[in-house]
C-alpha positions as CSV (number, residue, x, y, z in Angstrom):
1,X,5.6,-11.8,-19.9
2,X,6.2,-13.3,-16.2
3,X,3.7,-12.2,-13.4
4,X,4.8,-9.5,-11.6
5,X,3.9,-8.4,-8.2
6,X,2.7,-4.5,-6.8
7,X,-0.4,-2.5,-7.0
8,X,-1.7,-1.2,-10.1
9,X,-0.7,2.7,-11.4
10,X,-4.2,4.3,-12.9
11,X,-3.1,7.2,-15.3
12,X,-6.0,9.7,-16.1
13,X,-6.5,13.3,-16.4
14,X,-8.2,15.1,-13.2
15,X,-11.0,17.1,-14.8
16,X,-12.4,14.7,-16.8
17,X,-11.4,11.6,-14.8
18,X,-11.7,12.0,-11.1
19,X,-15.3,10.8,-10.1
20,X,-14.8,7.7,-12.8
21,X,-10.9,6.7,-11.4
22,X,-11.9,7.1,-7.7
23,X,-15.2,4.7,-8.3
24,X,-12.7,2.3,-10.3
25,X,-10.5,2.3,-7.1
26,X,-12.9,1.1,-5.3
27,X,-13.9,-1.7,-8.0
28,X,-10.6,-3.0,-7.8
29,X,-9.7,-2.4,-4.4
30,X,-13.5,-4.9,-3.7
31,X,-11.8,-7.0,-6.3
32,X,-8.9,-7.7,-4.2
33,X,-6.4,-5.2,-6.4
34,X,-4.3,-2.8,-4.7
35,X,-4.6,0.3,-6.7
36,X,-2.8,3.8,-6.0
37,X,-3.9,6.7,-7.9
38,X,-2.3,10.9,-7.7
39,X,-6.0,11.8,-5.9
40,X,-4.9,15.6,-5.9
41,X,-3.3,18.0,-8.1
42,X,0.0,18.8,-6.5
43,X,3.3,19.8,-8.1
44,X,6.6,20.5,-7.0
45,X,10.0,18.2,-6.9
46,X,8.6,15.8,-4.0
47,X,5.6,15.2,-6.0
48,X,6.7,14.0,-8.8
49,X,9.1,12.1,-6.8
50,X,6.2,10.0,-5.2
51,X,4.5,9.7,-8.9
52,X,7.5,8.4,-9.6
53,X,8.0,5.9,-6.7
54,X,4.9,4.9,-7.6
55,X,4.7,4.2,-10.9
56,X,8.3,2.5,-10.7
57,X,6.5,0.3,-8.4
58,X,3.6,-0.7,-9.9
59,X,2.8,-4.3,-11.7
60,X,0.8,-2.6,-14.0
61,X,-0.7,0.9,-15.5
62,X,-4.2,1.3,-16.5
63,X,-4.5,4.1,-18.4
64,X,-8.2,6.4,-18.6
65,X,-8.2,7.6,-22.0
66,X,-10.1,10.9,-22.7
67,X,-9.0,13.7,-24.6
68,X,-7.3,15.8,-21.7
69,X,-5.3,12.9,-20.8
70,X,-4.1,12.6,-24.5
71,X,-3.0,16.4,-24.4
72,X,-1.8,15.8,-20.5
73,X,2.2,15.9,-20.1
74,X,1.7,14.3,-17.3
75,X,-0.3,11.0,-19.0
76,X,2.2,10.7,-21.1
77,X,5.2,11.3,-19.2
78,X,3.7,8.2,-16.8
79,X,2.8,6.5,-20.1
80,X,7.0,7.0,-21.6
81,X,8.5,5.7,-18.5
82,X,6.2,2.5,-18.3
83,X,6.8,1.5,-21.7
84,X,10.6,2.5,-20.9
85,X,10.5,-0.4,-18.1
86,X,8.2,-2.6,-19.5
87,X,5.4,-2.1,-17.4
88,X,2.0,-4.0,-19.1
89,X,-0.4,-0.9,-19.9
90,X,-4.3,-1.8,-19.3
91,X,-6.1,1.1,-21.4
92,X,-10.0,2.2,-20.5
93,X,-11.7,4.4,-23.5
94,X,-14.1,7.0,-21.6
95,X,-14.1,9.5,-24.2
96,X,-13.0,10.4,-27.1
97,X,-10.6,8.5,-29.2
98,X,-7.8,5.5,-28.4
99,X,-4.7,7.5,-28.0
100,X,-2.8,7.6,-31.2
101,X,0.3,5.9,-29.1
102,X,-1.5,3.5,-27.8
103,X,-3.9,1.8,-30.9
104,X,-1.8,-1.2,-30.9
105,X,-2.8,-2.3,-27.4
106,X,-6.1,-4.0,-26.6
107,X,-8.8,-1.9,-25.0
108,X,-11.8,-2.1,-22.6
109,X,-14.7,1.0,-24.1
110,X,-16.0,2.4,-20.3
111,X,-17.5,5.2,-22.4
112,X,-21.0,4.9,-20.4
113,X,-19.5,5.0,-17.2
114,X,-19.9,1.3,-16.4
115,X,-16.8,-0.2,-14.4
116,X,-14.2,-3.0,-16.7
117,X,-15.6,-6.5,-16.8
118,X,-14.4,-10.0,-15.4
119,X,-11.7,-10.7,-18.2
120,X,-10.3,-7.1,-17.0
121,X,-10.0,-7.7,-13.5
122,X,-8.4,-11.4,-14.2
123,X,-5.8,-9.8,-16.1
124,X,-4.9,-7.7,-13.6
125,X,-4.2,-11.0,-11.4
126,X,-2.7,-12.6,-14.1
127,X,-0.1,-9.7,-14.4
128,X,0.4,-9.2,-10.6
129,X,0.9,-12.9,-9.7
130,X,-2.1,-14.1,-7.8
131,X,-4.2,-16.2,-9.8
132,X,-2.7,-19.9,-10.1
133,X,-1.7,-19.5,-6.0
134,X,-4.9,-21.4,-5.2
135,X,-4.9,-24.4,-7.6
136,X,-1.4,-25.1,-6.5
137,X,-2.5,-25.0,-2.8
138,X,-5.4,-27.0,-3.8
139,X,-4.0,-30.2,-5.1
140,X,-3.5,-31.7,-1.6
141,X,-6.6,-30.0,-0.3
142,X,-8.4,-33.2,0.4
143,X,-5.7,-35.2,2.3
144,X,-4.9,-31.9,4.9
145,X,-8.5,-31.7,5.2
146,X,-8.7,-35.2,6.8
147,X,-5.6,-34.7,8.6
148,X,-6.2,-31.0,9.9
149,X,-10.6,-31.0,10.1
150,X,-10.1,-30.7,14.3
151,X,-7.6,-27.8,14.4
152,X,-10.3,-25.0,14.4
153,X,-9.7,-21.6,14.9
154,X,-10.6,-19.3,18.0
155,X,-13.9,-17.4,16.7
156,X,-12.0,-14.3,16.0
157,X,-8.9,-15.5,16.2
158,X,-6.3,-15.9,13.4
159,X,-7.1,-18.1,10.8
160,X,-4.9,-20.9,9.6
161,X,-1.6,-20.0,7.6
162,X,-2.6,-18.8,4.4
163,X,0.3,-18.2,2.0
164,X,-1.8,-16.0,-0.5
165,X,-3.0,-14.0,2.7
166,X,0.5,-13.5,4.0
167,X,1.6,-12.2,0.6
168,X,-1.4,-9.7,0.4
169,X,-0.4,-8.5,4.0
170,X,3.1,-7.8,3.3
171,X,1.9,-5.9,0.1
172,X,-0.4,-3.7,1.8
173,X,2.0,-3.8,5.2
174,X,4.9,-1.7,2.5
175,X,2.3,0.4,1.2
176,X,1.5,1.4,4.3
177,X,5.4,2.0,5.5
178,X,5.4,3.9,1.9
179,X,3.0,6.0,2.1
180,X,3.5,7.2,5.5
181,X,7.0,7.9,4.6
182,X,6.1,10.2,1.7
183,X,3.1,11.6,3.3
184,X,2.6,11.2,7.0
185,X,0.9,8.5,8.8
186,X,-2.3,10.2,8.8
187,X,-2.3,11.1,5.1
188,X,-5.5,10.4,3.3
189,X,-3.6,8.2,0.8
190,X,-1.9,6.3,4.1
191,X,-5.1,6.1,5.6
192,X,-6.3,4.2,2.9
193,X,-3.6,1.9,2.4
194,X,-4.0,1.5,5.9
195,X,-7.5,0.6,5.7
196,X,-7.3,-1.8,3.0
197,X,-4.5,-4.2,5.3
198,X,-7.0,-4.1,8.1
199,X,-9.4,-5.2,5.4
200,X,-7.2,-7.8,4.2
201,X,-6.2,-8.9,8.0
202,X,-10.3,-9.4,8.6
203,X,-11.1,-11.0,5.6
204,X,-8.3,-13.8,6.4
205,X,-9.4,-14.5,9.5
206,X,-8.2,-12.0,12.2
207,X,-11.4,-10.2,13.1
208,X,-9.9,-8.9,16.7
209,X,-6.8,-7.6,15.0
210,X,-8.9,-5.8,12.1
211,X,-11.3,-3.8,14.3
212,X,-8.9,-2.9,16.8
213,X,-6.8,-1.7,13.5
214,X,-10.0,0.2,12.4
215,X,-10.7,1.7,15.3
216,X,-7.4,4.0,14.9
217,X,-8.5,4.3,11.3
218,X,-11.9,5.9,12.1
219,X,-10.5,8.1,15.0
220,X,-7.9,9.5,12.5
221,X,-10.4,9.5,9.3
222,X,-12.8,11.1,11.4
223,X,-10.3,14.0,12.6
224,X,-8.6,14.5,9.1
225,X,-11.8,14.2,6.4
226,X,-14.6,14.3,9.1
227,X,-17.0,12.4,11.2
228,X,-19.2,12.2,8.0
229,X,-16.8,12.3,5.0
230,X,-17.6,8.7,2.9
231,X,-13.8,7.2,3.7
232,X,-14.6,7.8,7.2
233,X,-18.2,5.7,7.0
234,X,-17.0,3.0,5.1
235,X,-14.6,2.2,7.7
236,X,-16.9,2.4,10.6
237,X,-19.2,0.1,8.4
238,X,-16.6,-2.0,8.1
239,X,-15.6,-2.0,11.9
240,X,-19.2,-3.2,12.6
241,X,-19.5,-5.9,10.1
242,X,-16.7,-7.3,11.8
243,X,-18.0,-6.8,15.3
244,X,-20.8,-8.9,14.3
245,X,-18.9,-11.0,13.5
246,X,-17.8,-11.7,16.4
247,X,-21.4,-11.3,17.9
248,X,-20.4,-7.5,19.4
């Protein structure tokens, strides 16, 4: 199967899933992995629209299999139309049993709890297109570095052109136009996507451009899920970090 490129569809049932799917977001988000996940329960036609959206635009599923996501129409609705478009599905056994529809497909047991290991994660870059990027920028690594070694950044300012970089900012650049078309720009789920391209924006480089991004984020986080709430802290702790970066 080619690589593919999106963010990763986790299918799971709510009551017996949410604490272990919304500490595996985070895992893969540290890891690099856009992830988008159905954090409430919520029906109606525009609901299952954005599931929808979503899932069709996804480079991969991991499933969370427990018992109530076996009897979930949901699960398996998400689970019919991936396998209808070929989407790779990633299961994780929690509880219970492999899924009777699914005991031909390789699985990861999470059944204490304990987040999926390396050979997890680095099929997840294998299936969304990211992992050879840096040998093939590498091969000529040596010569540019002689060439190039006196064009150093401003502290704080943009880094040099990073192709990988560039590709991870348009990804979480259209999840952020997504989900503030489906849900509002201040949207928890926005929010988040909008967090993770400041993250990306910092981590490549652009420090001034991240915190002034994160600055927004915390005023908004801070009016919609409180001063307090855990999304709300991790972006001021991540507002910081890059402030001393930059000595602030």
């Amino acid at each position: 199967m080619p690589p593919v490129t999106g963010h990763v569809f986790i299918s799971y049932s709510h009551v017996e899933a949410a604490d272990y799917v919304a500490r595996l977001g985070e895992h893969l988000d540290a890891a690099g992995i856009p992830v988008w996940y159905d954090r409430e329960i919520i029906s109606g036609d525009r609901w299952r629209h954005v599931i929808r959206q979503q899932l069709d635009a996804c480079g991969a599923v991991v499933v969370v299999m427990t018992p109530g996501a076996e009897a979930s129409a949901w699960v398996d609705r998400e689970l019919v139309r991936a396998e209808n478009q070929g989407k790779p599905v990633l299961p994780l056994l929690l509880a219970g049993t492999v899924f009777f529809g699914l005991g031909d497909l390789q699985y990861e047991d999470v059944r204490t709890g304990a987040m999926p290991g390396a050979a997890f994660t680095d099929r997840l870059y294998d299936l969304l297109g990211y992992e050879d990027q840096d040998e093939d920028e590498d091969e000529d690594k040596d010569d540019e570095d002689e060439d190039e070694g006196d064009d150093e950044p401003e502290e704080g300012g943009p880094a040099p052109a990073d192709p990988k970089a560039d590709a991870w900012r348009r990804l979480y650049l259209n999840m952020v136009l997504q989900n503030s078309r489906m849900f509002g720009i201040d949207h928890p789920n926005t929010l988040t996507s909008r967090h993770l391209m400041a993250e990306q924006i910092g981590n490549s480089g652009d420090t001034v451009e991240a915190i002034r991004l994160l600055r927004d984020i915390v005023i908004a986080r801070a009016r919609v899920l409180g001063e307090d709430h855990p999304d709300t802290r991790k972006s001021m702790r991540l507002a910081e970090f890059y402030l001393g970066q930059l000595g602030g």
